[in-house]
C-alpha positions in Angstrom: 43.5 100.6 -74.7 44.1 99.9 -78.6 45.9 102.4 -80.5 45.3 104.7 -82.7 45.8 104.9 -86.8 45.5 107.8 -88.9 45.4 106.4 -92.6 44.2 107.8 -96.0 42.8 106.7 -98.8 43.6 107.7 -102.9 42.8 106.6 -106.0 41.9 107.8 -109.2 38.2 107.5 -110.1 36.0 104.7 -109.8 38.9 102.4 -108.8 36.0 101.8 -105.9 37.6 104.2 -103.0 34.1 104.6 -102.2 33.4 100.9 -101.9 36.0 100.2 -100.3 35.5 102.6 -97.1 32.1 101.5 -97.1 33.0 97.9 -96.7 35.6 98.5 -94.1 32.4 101.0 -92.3 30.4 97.8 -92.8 32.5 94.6 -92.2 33.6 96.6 -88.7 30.0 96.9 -88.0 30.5 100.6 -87.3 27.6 101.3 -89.5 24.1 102.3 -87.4 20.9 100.2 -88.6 19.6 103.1 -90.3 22.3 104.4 -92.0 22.4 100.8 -93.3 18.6 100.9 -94.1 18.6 104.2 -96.1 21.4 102.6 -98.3 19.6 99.0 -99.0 16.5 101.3 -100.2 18.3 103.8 -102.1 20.0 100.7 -103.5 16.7 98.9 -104.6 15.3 102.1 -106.0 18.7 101.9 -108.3 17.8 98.2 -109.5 20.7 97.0 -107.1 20.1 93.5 -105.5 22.6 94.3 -102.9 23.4 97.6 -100.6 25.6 99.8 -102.6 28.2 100.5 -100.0 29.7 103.1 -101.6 26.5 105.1 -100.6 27.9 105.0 -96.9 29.9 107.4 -97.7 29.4 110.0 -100.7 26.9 111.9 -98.6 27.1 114.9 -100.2 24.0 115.4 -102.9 26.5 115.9 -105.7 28.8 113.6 -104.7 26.1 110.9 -105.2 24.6 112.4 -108.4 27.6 112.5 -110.0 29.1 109.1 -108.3 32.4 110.7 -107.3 34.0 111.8 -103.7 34.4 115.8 -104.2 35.3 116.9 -100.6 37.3 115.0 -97.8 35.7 113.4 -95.5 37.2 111.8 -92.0 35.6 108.3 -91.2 35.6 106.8 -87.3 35.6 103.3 -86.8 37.1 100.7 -84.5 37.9 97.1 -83.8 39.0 95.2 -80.5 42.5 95.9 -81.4 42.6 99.4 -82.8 41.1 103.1 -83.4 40.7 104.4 -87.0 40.3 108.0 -88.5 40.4 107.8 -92.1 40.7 110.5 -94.4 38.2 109.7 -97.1 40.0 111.9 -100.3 38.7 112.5 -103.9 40.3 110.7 -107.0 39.5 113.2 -109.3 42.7 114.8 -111.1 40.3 118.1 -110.4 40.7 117.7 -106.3 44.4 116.4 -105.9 44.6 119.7 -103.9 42.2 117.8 -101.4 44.6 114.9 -101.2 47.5 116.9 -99.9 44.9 118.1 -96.8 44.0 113.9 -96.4 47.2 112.6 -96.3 48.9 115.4 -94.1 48.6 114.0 -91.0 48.3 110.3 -92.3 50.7 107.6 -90.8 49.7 105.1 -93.7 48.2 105.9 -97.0 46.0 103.1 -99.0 46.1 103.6 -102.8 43.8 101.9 -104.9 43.6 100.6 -108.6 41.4 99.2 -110.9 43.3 95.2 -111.5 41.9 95.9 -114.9 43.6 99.2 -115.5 46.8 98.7 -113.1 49.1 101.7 -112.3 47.6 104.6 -114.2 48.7 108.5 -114.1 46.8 109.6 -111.5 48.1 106.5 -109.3 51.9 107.9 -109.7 50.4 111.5 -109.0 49.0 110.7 -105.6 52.2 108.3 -105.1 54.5 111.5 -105.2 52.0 113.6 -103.3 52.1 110.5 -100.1 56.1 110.3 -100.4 56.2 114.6 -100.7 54.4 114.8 -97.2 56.5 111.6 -95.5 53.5 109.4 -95.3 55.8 106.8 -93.9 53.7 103.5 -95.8 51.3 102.5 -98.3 49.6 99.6 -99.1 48.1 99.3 -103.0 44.7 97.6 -102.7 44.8 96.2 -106.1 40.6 96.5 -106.5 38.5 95.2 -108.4 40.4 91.4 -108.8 36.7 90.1 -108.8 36.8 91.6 -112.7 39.8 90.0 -113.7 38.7 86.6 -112.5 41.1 86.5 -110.0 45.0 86.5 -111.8 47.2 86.1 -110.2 49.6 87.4 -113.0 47.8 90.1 -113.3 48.1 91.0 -109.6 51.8 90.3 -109.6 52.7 92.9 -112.4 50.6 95.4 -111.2 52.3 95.1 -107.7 55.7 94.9 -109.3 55.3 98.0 -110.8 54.1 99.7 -108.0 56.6 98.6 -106.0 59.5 99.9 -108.3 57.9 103.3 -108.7 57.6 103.3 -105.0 61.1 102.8 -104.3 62.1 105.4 -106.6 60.1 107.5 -104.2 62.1 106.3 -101.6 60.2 103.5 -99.9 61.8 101.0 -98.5 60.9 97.1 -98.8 58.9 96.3 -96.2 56.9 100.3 -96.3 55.0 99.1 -99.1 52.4 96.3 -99.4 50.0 95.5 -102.1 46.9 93.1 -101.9 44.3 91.9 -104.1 40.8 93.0 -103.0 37.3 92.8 -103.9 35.5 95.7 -102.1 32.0 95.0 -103.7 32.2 91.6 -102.8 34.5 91.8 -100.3 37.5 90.0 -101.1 40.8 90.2 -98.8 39.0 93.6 -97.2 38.0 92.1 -93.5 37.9 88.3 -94.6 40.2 86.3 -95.9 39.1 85.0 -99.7 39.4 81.6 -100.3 39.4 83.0 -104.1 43.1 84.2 -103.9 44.5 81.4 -102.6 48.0 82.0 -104.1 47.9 85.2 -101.9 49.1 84.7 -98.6 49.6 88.0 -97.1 47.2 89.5 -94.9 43.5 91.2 -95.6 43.3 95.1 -95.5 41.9 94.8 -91.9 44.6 92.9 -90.5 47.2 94.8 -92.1 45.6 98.0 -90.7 45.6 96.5 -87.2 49.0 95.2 -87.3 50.8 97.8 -89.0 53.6 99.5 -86.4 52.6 103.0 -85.6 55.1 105.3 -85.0 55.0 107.7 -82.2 56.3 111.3 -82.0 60.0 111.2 -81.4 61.0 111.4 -78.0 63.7 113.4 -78.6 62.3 115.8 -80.9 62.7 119.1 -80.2 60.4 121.1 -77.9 57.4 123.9 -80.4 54.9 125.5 -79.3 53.1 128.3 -81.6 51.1 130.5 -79.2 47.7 130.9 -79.9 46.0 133.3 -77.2 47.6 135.0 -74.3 45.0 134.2 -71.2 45.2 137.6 -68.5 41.9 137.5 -66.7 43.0 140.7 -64.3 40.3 139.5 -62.0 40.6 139.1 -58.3 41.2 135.5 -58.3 44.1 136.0 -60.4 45.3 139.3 -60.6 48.6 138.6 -62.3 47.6 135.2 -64.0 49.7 135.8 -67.4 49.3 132.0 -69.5 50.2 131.5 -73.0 47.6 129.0 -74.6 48.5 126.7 -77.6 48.8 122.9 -78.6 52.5 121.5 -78.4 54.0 121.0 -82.3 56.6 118.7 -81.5 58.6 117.4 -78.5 57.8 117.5 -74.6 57.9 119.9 -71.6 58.5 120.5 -68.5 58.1 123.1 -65.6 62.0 124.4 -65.3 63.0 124.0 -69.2 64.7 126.8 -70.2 63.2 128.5 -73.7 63.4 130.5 -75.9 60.8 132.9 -77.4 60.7 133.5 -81.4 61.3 135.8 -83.4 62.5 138.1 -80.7 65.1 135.6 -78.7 63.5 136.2 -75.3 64.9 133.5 -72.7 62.9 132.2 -69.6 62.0 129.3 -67.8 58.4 127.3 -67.7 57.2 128.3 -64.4 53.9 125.8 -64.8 52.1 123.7 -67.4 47.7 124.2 -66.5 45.3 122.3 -68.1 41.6 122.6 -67.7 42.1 119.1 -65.5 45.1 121.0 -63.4 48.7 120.8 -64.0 51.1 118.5 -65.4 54.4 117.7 -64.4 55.4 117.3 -68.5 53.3 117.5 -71.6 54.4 116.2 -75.4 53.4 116.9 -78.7 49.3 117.4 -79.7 48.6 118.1 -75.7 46.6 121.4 -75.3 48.2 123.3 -72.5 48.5 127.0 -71.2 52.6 127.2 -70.5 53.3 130.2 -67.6 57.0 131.3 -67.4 59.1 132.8 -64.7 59.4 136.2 -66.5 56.9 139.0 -67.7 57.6 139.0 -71.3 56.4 140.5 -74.1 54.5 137.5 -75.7 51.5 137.5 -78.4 49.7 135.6 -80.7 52.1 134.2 -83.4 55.1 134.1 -81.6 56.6 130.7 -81.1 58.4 129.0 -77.6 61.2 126.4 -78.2 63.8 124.7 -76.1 66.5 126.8 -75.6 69.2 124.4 -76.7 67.5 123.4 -79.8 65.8 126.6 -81.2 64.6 126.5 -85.2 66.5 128.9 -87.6 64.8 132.6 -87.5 65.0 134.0 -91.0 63.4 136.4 -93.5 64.0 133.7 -96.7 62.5 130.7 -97.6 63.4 128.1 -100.0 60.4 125.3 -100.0 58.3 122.8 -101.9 54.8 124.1 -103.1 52.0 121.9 -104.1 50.0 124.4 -106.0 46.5 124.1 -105.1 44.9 127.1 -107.2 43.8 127.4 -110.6 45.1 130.6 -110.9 49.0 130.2 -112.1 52.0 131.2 -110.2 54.5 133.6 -111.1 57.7 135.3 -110.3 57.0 138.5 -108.2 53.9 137.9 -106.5 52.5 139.2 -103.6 51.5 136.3 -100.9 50.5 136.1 -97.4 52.5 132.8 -95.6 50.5 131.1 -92.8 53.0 129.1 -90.6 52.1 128.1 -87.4 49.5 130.6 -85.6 51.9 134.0 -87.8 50.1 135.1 -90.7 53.2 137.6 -93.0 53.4 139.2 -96.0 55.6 137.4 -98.7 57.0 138.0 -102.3 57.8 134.8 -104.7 61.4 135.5 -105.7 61.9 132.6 -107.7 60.3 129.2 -108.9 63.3 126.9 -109.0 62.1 124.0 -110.5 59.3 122.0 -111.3 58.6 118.2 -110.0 57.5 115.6 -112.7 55.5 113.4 -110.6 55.4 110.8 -113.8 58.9 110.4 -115.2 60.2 111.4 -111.6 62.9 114.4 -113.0 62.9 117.9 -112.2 62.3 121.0 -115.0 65.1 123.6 -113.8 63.4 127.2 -114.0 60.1 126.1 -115.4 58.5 129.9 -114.9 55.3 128.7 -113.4 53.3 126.7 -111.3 50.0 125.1 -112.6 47.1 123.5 -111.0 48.4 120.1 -109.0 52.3 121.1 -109.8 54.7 120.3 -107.1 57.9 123.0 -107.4 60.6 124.3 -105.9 60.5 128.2 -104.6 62.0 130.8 -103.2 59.7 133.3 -100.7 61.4 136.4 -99.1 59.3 137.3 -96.1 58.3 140.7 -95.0 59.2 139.2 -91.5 61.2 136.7 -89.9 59.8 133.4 -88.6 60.8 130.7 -86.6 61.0 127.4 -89.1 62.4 123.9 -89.4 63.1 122.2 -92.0 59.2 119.8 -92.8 61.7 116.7 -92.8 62.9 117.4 -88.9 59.5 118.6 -87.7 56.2 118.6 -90.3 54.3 120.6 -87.9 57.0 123.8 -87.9 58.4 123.0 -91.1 55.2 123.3 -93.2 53.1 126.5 -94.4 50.3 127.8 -96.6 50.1 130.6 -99.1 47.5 132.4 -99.3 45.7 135.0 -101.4 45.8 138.1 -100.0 43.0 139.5 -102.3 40.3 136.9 -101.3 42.2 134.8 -98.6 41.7 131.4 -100.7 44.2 129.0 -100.1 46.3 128.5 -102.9 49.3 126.1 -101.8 50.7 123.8 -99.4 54.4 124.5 -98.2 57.2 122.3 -97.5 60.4 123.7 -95.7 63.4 122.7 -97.4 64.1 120.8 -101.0 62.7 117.7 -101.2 62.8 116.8 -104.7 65.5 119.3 -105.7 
């Protein structure tokens, strides 16, 4: 069975993002015939001579009218070697907020540029966005080489430049690779081009099919946020007590001892039941209903870790916030915190510092957040919750705030200080 990838894509506008997953859809022949058909005549009613391919995949109305990617959008496709679910993100400035969601759960990020334009503002913006959320690689598909008649100087400084700003980041060597590609034509995307013939890396296809995925640490410690408490009180199962929930982060198994948060209940897992029957162990992203040796007083929210490796319990947070509202964010106000399946109230104590995404510096007390600003807080919670830092599990260790006025999302949270 081939393994699974989750990548994303960035890039600022018309760099070809669109293209691009249209020609990996196409070239992987994961395209139906008509899908393929309503392109080629929506093409020809444009004046194209060839299937716009970029019309694969803007399938919203305005999307198309306007010729830009407004929402994100998750793309299936396969090859003999590998599974694929891409997150298809905007490159708008105006939807970075729609990046963070893309790239959350990405294990490889590919960031595009125009060859003609190179490493622009928006490029370093998403760049610090990928390296914020420990998307452990990138690849820059340099696009577009077709319009630069195929430089290979060109290519290199591009790449170069990348590379260095990527470091700073904290990439290592051999996390980042950049390529020269043609999506319209299809350069170095699934076949190798015989018009870059002083590149000898691999195409984007190869790359993505050869790329080491990383799996969940083994040794990661045991989570599992409680969604629903399942009691049917029927005759079958008159004392049936599960607790229902997907597993953050780590494995378990039926005699663990754990730990209940934020109260500090201990017990043992008595059982792990699945709608298939029970397992002897279950890991991280497995659905399960855990049952424990002792009646405790369990709910929604409340969070079951390994009892020798329990996350910190506290009513203070210090974390990163990508602001994802256009209304500003001040000192003093009044938030709900989403973290796991607990929803609490929260008060902004303090905005610490402000992240410069393009010069790579922090602004010490810079009094608010804007649209797209990556900063430094401090929330004091009206209760305690269970966290980890988003660096030792991403799952536990990451929040949202939200409005409590008109429960709109208005940041992603980070546990900890990654860029103080």
């Amino acid at each position: 069975m081939s393994s699974l990838l989750r990548l994303a894509t960035a890039g600022s506008v018309d760099d070809g993002k669109s293209t691009l997953v249209g020609r990996l859809l196409y070239d992987t022949k994961s395209v139906l015939a008509d899908q393929l058909d309503a392109v080629t005549r929506a093409s020809v009613d444009r004046g194209l001579s060839t299937p716009d391919l970029s019309l694969l995949v803007d399938g919203l109305r305005s999307e198309r009218e306007q010729g830009i990617t407004i929402d994100v959008a998750y793309r299936y496709f396969a090859t003999p070697r590998r599974s694929f679910v891409l997150a298809d993100t905007p490159g708008h400035v105006q939807y970075t907020r729609n990046t963070v969601t893309g790239a959350s759960t990405a294990q490889l990020a590919v960031l595009l540029v125009d060859a003609r334009n190179g490493v622009v503002e928006q490029t370093r913006r998403h760049a610090a966005v990928l390296a914020l959320l420990g998307v452990p690689r990138l690849v820059l598909a340099v696009n577009k080489i077709d319009l630069v008649d195929y430089d290979e100087a060109t290519f290199a400084v591009i790449a170069n430049e990348f590379a260095t700003h990527a470091t700073s980041l904290g990439y290592a060597e051999g996390e980042v690779l950049s390529i020269p590609v043609s999506a319209l034509q299809g350069d170095n995307v699934a076949v190798k081009s015989e018009r870059t013939p002083w590149y000898a890396g691999p195409t984007l296809l190869e790359h993505l099919e050869e790329v080491p995925v990383a799996p969940d640490p083994h040794d990661a410690a045991f989570r599992f946020p409680v969604q629903y408490v399942i009691r049917p009180r029927t005759p079958e199962y008159p004392d049936y007590r599960g607790y229902a929930g997907q597993i953050a982060s780590g494995s378990v198994r039926p005699g663990d001892e754990v730990v209940v948060l934020p109260h500090g209940l201990r017990s043992r897992v008595a059982a792990i039941d699945t709608a298939d029957g029970q397992l002897a162990e279950a890991g991280s992203g497995t659905s399960v209903t855990l049952l424990l040796e002792d009646d405790l007083d369990i709910s929604r929210g409340d969070l079951i870790a390994i009892a020798d490796r329990p996350p910190r319990v506290t009513d203070e947070l210090t974390a990163v916030l990508c602001w994802l509202s256009g209304k500003p964010l001040l000192p003093g106000a009044r938030v709900l915190v989403k973290h796991g399946t607990r929803t609490v109230q929260a008060l902004v104590d303090e905005i610490g510092s402000r992240f410069d995404e393009q010069t790579l510096t922090t602004v010490d007390s810079p009094g608010t957040l804007a649209l797209n600003d990556i900063g430094t807080v401090s929330l004091r919670l009206a209760e305690e919750l269970p966290v980890d830092d988003y660096g030792d599990s991403p799952r536990t260790g990451a929040f949202l705030v939200i409005d409590p006025k008109d429960g709109d999302t208005l940041a992603a949270g980070l546990i900890g200080e990654r860029f103080a």
